[in-house]
C-alpha positions, 0 to 999 in steps of 0.5 A, spaced: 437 522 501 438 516 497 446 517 499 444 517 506 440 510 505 447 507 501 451 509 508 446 505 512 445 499 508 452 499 507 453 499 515 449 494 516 453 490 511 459 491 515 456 489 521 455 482 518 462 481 515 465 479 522 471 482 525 475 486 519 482 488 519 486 488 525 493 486 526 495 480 528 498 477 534 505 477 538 506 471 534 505 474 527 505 481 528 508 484 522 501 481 519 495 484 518 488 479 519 482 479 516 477 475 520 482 474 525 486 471 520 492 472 518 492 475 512 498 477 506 496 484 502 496 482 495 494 487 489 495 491 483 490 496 479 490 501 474 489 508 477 490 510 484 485 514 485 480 508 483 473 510 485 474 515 480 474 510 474 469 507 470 468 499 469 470 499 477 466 494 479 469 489 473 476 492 474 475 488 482 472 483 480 478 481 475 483 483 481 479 478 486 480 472 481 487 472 481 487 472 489 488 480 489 485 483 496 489 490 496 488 497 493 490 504 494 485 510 493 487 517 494 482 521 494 484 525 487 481 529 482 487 532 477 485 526 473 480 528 465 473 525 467 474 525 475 468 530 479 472 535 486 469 534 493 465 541 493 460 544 489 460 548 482 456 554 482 455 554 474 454 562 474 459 564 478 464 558 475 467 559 483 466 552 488 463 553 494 467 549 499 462 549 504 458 546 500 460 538 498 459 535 490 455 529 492 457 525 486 464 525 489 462 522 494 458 517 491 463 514 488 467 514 494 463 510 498 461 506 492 468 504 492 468 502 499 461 497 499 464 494 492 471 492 496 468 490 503 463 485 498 469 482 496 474 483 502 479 488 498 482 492 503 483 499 501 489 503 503 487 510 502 491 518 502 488 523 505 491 528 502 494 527 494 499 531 495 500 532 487 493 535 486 497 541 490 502 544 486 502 546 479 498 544 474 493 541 479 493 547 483 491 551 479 484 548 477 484 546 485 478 548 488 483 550 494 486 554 490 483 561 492 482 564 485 476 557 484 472 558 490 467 563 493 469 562 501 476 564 502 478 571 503 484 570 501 487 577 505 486 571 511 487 564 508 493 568 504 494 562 499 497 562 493 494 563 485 500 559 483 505 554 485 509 552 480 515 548 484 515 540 485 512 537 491 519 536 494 521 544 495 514 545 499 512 551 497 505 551 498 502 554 505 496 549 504 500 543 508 502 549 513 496 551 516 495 546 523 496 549 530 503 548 531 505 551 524 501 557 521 495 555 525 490 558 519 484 557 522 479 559 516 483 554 511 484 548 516 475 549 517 475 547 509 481 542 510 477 539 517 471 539 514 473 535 508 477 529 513 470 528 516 466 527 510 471 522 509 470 519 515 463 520 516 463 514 510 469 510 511 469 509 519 463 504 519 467 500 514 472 495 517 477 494 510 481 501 511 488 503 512 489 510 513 495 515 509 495 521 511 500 523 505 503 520 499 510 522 498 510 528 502 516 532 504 513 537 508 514 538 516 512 531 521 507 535 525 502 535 519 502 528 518 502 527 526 495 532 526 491 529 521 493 522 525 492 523 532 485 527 528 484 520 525 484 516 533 481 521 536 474 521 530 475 513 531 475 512 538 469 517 538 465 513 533 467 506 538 472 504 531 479 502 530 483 506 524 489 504 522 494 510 520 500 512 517 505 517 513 509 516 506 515 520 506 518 521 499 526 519 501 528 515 497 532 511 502 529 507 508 535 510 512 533 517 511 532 520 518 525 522 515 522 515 516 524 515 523 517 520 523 513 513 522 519 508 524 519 510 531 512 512 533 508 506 534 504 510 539 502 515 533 501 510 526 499 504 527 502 500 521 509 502 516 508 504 508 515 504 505 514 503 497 518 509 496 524 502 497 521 500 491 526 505 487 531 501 489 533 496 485 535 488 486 540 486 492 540 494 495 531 493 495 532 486 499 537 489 504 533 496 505 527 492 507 530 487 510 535 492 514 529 497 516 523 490 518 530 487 523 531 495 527 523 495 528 523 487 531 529 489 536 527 496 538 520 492 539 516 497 534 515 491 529 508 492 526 505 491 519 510 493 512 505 496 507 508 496 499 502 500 496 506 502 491 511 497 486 515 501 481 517 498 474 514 498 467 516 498 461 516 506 458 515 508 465 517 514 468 522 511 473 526 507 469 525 501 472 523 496 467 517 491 467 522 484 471 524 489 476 517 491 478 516 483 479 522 482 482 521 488 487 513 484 489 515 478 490 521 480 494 518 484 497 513 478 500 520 474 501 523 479 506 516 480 510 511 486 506 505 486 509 502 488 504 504 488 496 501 491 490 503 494 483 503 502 482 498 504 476 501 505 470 506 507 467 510 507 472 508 500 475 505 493 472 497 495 475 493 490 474 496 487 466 496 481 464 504 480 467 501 483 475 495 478 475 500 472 473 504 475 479 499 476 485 496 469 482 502 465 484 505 469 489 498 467 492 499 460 490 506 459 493 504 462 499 498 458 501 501 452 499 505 452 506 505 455 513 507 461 510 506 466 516 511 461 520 516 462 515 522 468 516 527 470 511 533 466 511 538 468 506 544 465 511 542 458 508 543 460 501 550 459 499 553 458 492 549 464 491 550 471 486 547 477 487 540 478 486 539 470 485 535 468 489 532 468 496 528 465 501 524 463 507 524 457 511 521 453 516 527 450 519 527 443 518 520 443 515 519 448 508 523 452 505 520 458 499 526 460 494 525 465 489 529 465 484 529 472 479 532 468 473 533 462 474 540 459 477 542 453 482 543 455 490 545 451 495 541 451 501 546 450 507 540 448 513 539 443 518 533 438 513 531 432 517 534 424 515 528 423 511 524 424 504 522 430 502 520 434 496 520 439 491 515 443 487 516 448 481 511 455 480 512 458 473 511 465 475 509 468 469 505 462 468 501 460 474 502 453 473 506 448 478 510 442 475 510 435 478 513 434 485 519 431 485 523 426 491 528 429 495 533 426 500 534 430 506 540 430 512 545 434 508 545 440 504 540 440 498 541 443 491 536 447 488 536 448 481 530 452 477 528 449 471 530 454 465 531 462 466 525 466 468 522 467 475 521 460 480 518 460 486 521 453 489 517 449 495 521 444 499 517 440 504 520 435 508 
């Protein structure tokens, strides 16, 4: 009951914040909007699976005072402390799948009412891939050894799945109709997606990932998607979905899956780029962003994961973590946000500094009129700097480290000016007077991360 009055309440909170998330016009297309406004996605966190975590509500508080709007949530449990979806027979020690953990789903929705109350979006995975094989398999309620309702003779899933994600060895992904069609399994799994919406569909602040990092065949993401619409429409709502493949590669053909199906997913998740590292990250997502607009299946380019930490497991270091989040706003993201450490920046000290100025620079121009312009730079190395411009009136240039580029634009016979951000520092220098009508040396102040304004 008191859960039920949450949900209810929560409704009603909903219907008052006005138009929610959508995606923008024609004009700004690869944009999301937030109250029928354009809106940049901007965030960091220190778990993925963050309506687990304690502290929640101060942990948001901090990301919203640094101009963060964007979260990720898988709906995870493989973590110390976390609760599973479905009930514990303490007797037996076996869950019941037929019967839900309400404390699980407390917390999901809690999650929900504290980031709608402060406007975050929430991208959120469906299926936590990892929790499906090997250690996490094995204390998985879906696993067939921890629970009362399978008979396995049917479900016929493994006790043990010791294989990465990568060679898909867990029949759990493999039960929809156009596979091993496995009805007694996919009346768990369709349950579990419906409590799921059952509590999000009435909220206005959700993206929808069917996977993260999956390998397994395309029609099981195309299933849960098409699933996801038809539950929407029925409930009168819009859902927006996509699927994260795990190619490192924007070109591997895997990507095609979402790349090519507006039909079918609503907006693109590509962190996956972000293994990539300097020019190679730029010109993969510049590459995969320009195929879209030409084949007209331009929409929104989420980043809910931006690899590089020191000690992470990936090798990126901490610099090329924040390279590859303020690049990737440059050549046109949607959405940015730190992957939870230590494999990403999270919401420390260096993260909050990035989403604040990168949030400063941004709202001190017309930013969603801007278009990446790197033809404009010359005398420029690899990895140096980037930009965007609004030709003849701004122009945002992202230096890495310093360094001095030439922008080769047409800029008006008249008086402009130039404004430094300190990035790590999230305080601007004093505006400096240019002279326009001929192309305009740009130098940074010093080594370290710039961002330049020039107006004209």
């Amino acid at each position: 009951m008191r859960l039920l009055c949450t949900i209810i309440c929560s409704i009603a909170w909903c219907l008052s914040m006005g138009q929610g998330l959508g995606i923008s016009s024609k004009e700004y297309q690869q944009y999301w909007t937030f109250d029928g406004q354009p809106t940049l996605l901007l965030g960091g966190s220190v778990e993925d699976n963050l309506f687990q975590i304690e502290a929640l509500e101060e942990h948001l508080d901090l990301l919203a005072s640094v101009g963060g709007n964007y979260v990720r949530n898988t709906m995870s449990s493989r973590d110390e402390g976390n609760v599973w979806a479905f009930h514990l027979d303490e007797a037996t020690g076996k869950y019941d799948l037929s019967k839900w953990n309400e404390e699980y789903w407390s917390r999901f929705e809690r999650l929900l009412r504290l980031t709608s109350e402060r406007k975050i979006v929430v991208q959120l995975e469906v299926w936590a891939t990892f929790d499906f094989y090997r250690d996490n398999w094995d204390k998985n309620p879906f696993n067939p050894k921890n629970n009362s309702s399978f008979n396995n003779d049917r479900v016929k899933l493994p006790v043990e799945v010791k294989t990465h994600p990568v060679f898909t060895e867990n029949p759990f992904f493999w039960s929809i109709p156009s596979q091993r069609h496995n009805i007694p399994l996919l009346r768990f799994q369709q349950a579990f997606v419906d409590r799921i919406l059952d509590i999000s569909l009435p909220y206005d602040h959700v993206l929808y990932c069917i996977d993260n990092e999956t390998s397994v065949t395309s029609d099981w993401g195309a299933f849960w998607s098409d699933y996801i619409h038809k539950r929407a429409r029925e409930a009168n709502k819009q859902a927006y979905v996509t699927e994260m493949w795990d190619p490192h590669d924007l070109g591997h053909i895997t990507h095609r899956e979402t790349f090519d199906h507006p039909e079918r997913y609503d907006f693109v998740e590509i962190s996956q780029n972000n293994h990539q590292k300097g020019q190679r990250h730029w010109d993969n997502g510049t590459a995969q962003i320009e195929r879209l607009r030409r084949l007209a299946n331009l929409r929104p380019v989420t980043n809910v994961k931006t690899y590089g930490a020191e000690g992470g497991r990936h090798g990126h270091g901490t610099e090329n973590g924040i390279q590859s989040f303020i690049r990737s706003v440059f050549f046109g993201s949607a959405a940015a946000r730190f992957h939870r450490p230590p494999s990403g920046l999270g919401l420390k000290q260096e993260a909050q500094s990035v989403i604040q100025s990168v949030r400063m620079a941004t709202d001190s121009m017309d930013f969603f009129r801007s278009k990446p312009a790197q033809e404009m730079l010359m005398d420029r190395e690899a990895n140096e700097a980037y930009v965007r411009a609004i030709e003849g009136e701004t122009y945002m240039v992202y230096f890495t480290d310093g360094g001095e580029v030439t922008i080769q634009a047409r800029t008006p016979d008249a008086r402009g000016s130039i404004t430094w951000l300190n990035v790590m520092e999230s305080e601007w220098l004093l505006p400096r007077r240019i002279k326009g009508g001929r192309p305009l040396k740009v130098k940074a102040p010093e080594g370290g991360d710039w961002i330049a304004i020039v107006k004209f």
